[in-house]
N, C-alpha and C positions, 0 to 999 in steps of 0.2 A: 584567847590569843589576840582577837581583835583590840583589846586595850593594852596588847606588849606592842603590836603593831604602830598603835598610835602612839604610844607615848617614845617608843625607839624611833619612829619616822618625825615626832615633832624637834626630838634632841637633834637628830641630823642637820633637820629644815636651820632649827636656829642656831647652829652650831654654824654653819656653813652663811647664813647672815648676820651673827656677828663677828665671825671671821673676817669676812671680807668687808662689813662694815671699817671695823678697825685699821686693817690693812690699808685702806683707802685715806685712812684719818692722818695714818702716822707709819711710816717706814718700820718696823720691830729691829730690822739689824743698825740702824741710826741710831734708835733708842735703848738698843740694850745695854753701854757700858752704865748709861744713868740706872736704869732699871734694875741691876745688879748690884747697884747702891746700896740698895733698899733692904733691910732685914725680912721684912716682910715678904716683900715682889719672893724672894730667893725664896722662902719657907713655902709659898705657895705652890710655888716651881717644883720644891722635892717634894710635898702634898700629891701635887698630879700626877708626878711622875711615880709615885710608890703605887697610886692610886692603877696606873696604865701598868704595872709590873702584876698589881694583884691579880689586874684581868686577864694577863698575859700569860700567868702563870697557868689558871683556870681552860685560857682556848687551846695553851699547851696540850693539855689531857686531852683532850676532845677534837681536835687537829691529828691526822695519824700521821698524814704527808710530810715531807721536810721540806719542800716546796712551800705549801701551804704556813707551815710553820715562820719559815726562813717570813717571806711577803708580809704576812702581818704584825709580826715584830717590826721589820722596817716602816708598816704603813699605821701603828699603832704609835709607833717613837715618832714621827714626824706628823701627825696631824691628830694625833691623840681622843678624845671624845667623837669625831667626826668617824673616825675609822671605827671605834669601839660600836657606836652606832648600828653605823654600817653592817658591821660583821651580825650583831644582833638580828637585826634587819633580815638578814640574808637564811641564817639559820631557819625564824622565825617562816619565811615563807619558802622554805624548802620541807616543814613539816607536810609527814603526810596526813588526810584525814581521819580525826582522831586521838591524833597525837598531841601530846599536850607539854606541860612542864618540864614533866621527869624527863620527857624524850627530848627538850630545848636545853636543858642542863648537863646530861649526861652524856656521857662519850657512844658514840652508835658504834656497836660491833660489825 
């Protein structure tokens, strides 16, 4: 678990400074009617976003609350890998001792 640990807590770290690198560079909502130009920019755009619905689909099961459910839908559609992260993150050290993959993948009864 110490190498999910690291590699979910480095995708946060750089996710969160190249985030805000960018941000800092260049407005996104100034940029986006050019940005939407682009065949490309657009194809990557439903890339991530099919990509944030697969995982979405997956914390669905495993999420029992609608609470919990409702939140990370919202916090996964708007900050997307940053929140996926996170949420990993968060599972990842709510394991108890012991516990490993199957219990990180699978929905707890």
């Amino acid at each position: 678990m110490n190498l999910l640990k690291i590699i979910f807590a480095s995708i946060f770290v750089f996710m969160l400074y190249a985030t805000t690198k960018a941000s800092l560079e260049l407005n996104l909502f100034d940029h986006l009617p050019k940005l939407l130009e682009d065949p490309w920019a657009v194809m990557t755009l439903y890339d991530a976003y099919f990509a944030f619905l697969f995982f979405y689909i997956w914390l669905f099961t495993v999420e029992k609350g609608i609470f919990s459910r409702i939140l990370w839908f919202v916090l996964i559609a708007g900050f997307g890998t940053i929140a996926m992260s996170l949420y990993m993150l968060i599972r990842i050290f709510s394991l108890k001792p012991g516990e490993g993959i199957r219990e990180l993948i699978l929905a707890k009864e």
